[in-house]
N, C-alpha and C positions, 0 to 999 in steps of 0.2 A: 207566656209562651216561650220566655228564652231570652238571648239578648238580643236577636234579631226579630223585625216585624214577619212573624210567618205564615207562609202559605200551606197549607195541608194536599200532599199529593196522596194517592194512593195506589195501593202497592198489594200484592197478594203475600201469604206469612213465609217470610226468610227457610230455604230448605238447606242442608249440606247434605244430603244423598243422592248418590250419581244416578238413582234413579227416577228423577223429577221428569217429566214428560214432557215433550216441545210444546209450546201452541200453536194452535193454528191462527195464523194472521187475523185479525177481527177487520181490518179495514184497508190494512197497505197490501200491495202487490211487490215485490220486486223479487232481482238474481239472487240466490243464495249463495251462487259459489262467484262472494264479491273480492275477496282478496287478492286480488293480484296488484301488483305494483303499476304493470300498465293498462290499468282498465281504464274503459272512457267513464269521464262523467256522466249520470244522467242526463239527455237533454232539456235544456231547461235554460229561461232568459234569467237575466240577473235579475232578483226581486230587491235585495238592500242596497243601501248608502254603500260605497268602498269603508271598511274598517281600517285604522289609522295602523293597530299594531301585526305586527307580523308575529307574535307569542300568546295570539287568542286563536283556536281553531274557526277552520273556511265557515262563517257566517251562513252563507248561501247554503251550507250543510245543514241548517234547520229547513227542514221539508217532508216532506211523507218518507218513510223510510230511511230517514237522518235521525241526527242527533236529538235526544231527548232536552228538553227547554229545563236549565237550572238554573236559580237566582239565590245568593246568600240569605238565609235565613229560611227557605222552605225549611219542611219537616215532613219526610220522605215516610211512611207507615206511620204515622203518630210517634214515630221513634227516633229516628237520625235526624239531628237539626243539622244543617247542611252551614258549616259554619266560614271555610276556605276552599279556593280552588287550589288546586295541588299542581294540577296540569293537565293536559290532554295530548291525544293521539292521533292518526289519522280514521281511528274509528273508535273514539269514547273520551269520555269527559273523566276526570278523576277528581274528587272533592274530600276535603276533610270531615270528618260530620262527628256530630256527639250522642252517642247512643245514653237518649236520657234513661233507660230502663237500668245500664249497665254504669254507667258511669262513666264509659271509658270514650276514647279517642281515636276512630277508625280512618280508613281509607276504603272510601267507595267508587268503584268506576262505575259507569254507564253505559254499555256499549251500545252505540248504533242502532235500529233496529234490524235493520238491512244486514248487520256485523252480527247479530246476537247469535243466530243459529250456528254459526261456524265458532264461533267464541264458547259456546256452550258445549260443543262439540270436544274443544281443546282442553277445556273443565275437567268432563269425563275423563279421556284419555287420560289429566294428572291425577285423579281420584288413585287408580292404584301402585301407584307411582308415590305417593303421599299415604299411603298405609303400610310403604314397606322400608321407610325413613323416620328416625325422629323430627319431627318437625322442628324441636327446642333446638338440636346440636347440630341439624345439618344447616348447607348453606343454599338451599332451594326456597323461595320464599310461596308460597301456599297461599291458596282462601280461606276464607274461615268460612262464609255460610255464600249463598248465592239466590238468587231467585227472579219471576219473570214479574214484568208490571207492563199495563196498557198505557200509556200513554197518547198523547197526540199526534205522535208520529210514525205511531206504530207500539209492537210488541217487543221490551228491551230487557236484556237482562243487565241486572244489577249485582257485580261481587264484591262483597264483602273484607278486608283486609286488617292487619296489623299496620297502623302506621308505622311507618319507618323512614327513615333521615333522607338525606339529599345522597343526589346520584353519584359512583365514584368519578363519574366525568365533569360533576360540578365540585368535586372536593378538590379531584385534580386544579380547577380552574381556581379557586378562591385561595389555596396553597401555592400557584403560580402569581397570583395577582398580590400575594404579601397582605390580604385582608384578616385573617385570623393568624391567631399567635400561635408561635412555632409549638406549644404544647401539642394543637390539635392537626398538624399540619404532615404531609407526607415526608418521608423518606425512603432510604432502601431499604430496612430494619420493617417498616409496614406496608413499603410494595411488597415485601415478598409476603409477608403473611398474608396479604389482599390475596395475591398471586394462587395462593397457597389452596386458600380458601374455595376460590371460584372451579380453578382445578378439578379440587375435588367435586364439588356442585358440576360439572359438567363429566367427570369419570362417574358419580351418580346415574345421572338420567342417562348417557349415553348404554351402562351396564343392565339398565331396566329397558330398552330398547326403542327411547325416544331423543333424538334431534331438538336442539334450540331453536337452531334457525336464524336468529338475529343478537348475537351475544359480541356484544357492547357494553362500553364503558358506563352506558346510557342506561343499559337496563341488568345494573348491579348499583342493588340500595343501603347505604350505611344501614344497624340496626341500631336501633337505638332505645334505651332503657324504658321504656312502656309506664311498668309500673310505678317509675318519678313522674311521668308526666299525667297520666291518671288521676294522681293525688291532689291535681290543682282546676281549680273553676275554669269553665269556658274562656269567660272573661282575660282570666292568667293565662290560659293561651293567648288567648288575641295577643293579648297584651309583650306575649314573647314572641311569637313569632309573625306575628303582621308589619309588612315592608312597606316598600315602595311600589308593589305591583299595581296595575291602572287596569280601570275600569272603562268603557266605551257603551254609550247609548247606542240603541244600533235603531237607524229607521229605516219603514220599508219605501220602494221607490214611488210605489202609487200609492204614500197617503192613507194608508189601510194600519188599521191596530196589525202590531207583532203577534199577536198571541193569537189562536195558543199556538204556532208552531214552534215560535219563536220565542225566547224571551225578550224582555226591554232591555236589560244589560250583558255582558260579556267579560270577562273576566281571565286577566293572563295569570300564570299558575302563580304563587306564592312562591319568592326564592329562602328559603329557610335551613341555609348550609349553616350560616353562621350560629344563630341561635342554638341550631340542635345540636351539635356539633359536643359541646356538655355532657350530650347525654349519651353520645356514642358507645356502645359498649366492645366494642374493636372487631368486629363480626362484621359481615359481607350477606343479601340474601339475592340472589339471583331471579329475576321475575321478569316478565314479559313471556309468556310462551303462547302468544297470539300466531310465531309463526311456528312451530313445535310440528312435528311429523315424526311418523314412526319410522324406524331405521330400515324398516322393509318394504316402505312405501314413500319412498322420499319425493316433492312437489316438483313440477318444471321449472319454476322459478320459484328464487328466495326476495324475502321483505329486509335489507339490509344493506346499511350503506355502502357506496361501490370501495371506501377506503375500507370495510372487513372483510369483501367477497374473496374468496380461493380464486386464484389464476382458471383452476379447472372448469371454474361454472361460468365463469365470465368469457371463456375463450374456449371450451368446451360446452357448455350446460350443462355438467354432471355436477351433482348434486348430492350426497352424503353427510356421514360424520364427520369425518375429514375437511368437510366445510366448516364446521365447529373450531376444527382446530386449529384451522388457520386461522379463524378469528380469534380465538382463544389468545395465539403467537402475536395478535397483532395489539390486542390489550393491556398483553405483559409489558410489549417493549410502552405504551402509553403509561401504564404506571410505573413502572418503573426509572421513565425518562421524564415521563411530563408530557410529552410531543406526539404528537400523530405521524407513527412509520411511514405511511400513504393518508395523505393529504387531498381533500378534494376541494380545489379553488372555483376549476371552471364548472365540475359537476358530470365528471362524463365517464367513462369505463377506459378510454383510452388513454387517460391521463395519469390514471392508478396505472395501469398495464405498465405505462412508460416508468413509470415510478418503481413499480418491479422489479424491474428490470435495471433500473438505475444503484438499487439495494443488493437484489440478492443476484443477481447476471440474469444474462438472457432466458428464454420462456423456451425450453425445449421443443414445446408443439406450439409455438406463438408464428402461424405462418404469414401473419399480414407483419405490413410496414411499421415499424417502430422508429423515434428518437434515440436510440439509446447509444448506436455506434454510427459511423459514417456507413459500414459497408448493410445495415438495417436499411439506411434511409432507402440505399438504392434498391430494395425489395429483395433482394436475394437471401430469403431468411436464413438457406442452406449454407449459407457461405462461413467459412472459418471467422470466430470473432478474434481479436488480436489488441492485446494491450489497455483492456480493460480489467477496472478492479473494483467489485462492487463495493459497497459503502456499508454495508451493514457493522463489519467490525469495528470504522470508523464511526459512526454514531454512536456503536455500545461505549468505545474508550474515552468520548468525549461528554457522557455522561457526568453531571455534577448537582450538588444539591443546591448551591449556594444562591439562594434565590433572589440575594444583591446585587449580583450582576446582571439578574434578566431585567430586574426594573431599570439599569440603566443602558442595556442595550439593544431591549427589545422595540424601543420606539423607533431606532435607526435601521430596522431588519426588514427586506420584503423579500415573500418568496422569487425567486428567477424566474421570468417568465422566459416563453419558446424563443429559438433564436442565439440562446447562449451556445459553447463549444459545449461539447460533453464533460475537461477540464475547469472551466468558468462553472459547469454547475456543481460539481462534485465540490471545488471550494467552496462557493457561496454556499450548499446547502450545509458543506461539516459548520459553519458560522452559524447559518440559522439554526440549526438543531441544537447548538449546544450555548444557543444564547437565552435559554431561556429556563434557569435552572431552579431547584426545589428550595424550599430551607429546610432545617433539622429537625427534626420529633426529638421530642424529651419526653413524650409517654412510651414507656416501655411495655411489652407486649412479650410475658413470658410465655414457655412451652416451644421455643424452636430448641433444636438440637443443637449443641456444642461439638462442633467437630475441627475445622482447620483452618488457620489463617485469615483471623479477623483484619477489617479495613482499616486501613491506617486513615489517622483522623487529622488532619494537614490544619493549624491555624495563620490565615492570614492579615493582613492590616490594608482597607479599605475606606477611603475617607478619616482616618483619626479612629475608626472603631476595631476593637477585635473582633472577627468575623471568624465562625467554627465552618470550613469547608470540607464535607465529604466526596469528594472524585472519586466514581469509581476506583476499587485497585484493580491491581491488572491481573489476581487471580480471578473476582466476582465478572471480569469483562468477559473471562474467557469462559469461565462458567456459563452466564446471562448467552453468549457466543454459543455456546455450542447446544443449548436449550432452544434458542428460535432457531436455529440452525434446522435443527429436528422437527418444527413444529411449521415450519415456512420452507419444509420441502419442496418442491416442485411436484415430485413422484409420489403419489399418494398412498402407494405401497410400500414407500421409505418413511413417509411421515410419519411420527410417532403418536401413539394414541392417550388417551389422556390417561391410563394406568402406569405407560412406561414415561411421563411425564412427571408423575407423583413422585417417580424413584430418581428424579434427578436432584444430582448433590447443590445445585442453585437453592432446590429449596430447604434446604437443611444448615446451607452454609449458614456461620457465626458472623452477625454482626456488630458486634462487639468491640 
């Protein structure tokens, strides 16, 4: 059967036409319109043991109307042996599996049952949207096939994908932490191509008249060469890319068999930046449009962290493209720096706000109390601000690649907490941001344009070693400046859109 012991599920025959027909529930009831960020949970007592890890989705989610039960080695139609967990969501499971018909090496999610209909919903919407783009040269990442299956916990759709490599926010993080070698490793030469790339993937769907919605570092995936890894046995996978990821028995509280709601094991995703990393072939594909809306019907609330929300939704609730783009501004400055512009420690909307406000000046229509100045705390939002200087330009100049220094001074760094002067935090943060720097790319990445004033490439001597540091120069600062500048508007009729974002000479500049 494979190299794992497997269990045969069944599944009705794989469609890709937008024309596939809902089903009707055969046995769950629930909401269909479940996506919101602040729904309640079903009511419902704890049925399992507490799960040890916090990078396996909520347990208790196996239930009628939850998540579909997967264990490595089923074989999902007689056809996808279900070989790794990749990761999960707050409504589906994503697995690696081997399509023994094809040969090849896919990405399969599972969504919900309770999530399927709205998920299938989102399908449609991309179907024409995906026939009026190359799928090969754009950077939109697509389905390949889709389809519905009963299960025990309901009626769940399953789609089909291209695997593809680790997330840019895990690439960021393993190019921060000095774990893979500078060949595969960030700089400013492949933030901006990144940059570049996603850009356009979001001047795409937004010109075809669809909203991302939650566009994040998180959900843009390296691509990676397919056809090299096709070429090799199951097995050769495992063999490359299986970690240290842990595994958890899970039992229920009275004593009763798991199944079938549930399965007996659980599974945190597989981290596989490093391995795949080889195989990258320097492309970006943008995926996740679970929370996707058309531009003429934009949702009351968005699915997205408060450190990507627009000032407008958060302190408004208006809601558009222009929500895009400010996430769009706040992904650049994360690849291009390393570091998160808005940081969420305690987890709250007020603390980005303050943060806001601390970067780019005060919230034009921010009419509640803020940190940010003295004459803020005392509520008077209308009052003249005086003697404040926001931080943003100060971050971009202190930009560096040189990612020997963060290993030695990222251990001595915490963020400031409440209680500092406005001064004490503007130092402390120019130190934390810029202590935690990239190292160099030596994979070159033809096809940007040559035009002015390439980076000077500064070498200095650290510990005994020659060390190759790229600092921002201070033309790419003012450049990188005057591009979020535009994109981290305030005035959503000033912010620029992602066509006059493509014409900015950041992304053209030489660096070289």
């Amino acid at each position: 059967m494979g190299i794992f012991q497997s269990q045969q599920l069944s599944a009705t025959t794989p469609e890709t036409s937008a024309d596939m027909e809902l089903p009707e529930s055969e046995s769950v009831e629930f909401e269909s319109n479940h996506v919101c960020r602040t729904q309640e949970r079903i009511s419902m007592s704890r049925q399992y043991h507490y799960q040890r890890s916090d990078n396996i989705e909520d347990i208790e989610d196996y239930r009628p109307g939850g998540y579909h039960p997967v264990e490595l080695g089923d074989v999902i139609e007689n056809q996808y042996e279900v070989m790794l967990k990749l990761g999960h969501g707050g409504f589906s499971t994503v697995w690696l599996v081997h399509d023994t018909s094809s040969e090849r090496f896919l990405a399969m999610k599972i969504v919900m049952a309770e999530a399927s209909e709205e998920a299938f919903e989102t399908e449609k919407r991309l179907d024409e949207f995906e026939k009026s783009v190359n799928a090969d040269q754009g950077f939109v990442g697509f389905s390949e096939a889709r389809w519905w299956f009963q299960g025990p916990n309901g009626n769940h759709l399953a789609i089909l994908s291209n695997w593809m490599g680790p997330s840019v926010a895990k690439f960021i993080e393993v190019t921060r932490l000095g774990t893979i070698s500078p060949e595969y490793s960030l700089n400013g030469k492949v933030a901006q191509r990144l940059a570049l790339q996603i850009t356009q993937a979001v001047s795409s769907i937004h010109n075809r008249g669809i909203a991302h919605g939650d566009l994040t570092c998180s959900n843009v995936l390296l691509a990676i060469n397919n056809l090299k890894l096709n070429n090799r046995s199951p097995r050769e996978i495992l063999n490359l890319v299986r970690g240290s990821s842990s595994m958890e028995q899970i039992t229920r509280i009275d004593g009763k068999p798991n199944k079938p709601t549930a399965p007996d094991y659980v599974y945190e995703g597989e981290d596989m930046a490093i391995p795949l990393l080889p195989f990258w072939t320097g492309d970006v594909k943008v995926i996740d449009f679970g929370s996707s809306y058309p531009l003429d019907s934009p949702p009351a609330d968005l699915q997205i962290p408060y450190s990507s929300c627009s000032p407008e939704y958060l302190l408004l609730q208006k809601v558009g493209k222009e929500s895009d783009i400010w996430a769009l501004g706040v992904l650049i400055y994360k690849l291009r720096s390393g570091k998160d512009l808005f940081a969420e420690v305690m987890g709250g909307d007020a603390e980005v706000i303050f943060q806001m406000e601390e970067v780019l000046g005060p919230i034009p229509y921010n009419k509640g109390p803020t940190v940010t100045t003295p004459e803020r705390i005392s509520g008077d939002a209308d009052e003249a601000v005086t003697g404040f200087k926001p931080l943003l330009r100060e971050l971009i100049d202190a930009i560096d690649d040189n990612h020997l220094l963060a290993h030695e001074d990222d251990g001595n760094r915490t963020r400031n907490g409440g209680g500092d002067s406005r001064e004490e935090k503007a130092g402390e943060e120019g130190v934390l941001r810029t202590s935690q720097e990239l190292p160099p790319q030596a994979q070159d990445h033809p096809g940007e344009e040559e035009n002015v004033r390439p980076d000077p490439m500064l070498s200095t001597k650290k510990s005994g070693k020659e060390v190759q540091s790229t600092k921002i120069s201070p033309w790419e600062a003012e450049l990188l400046y005057d591009l979020l500048s535009g994109s981290l508007n305030y005035d959503v009729e000033k912010r620029l859109n992602a066509d006059q974002m493509l014409r900015h000479p950041w992304f053209s500049m030489n660096f070289e």
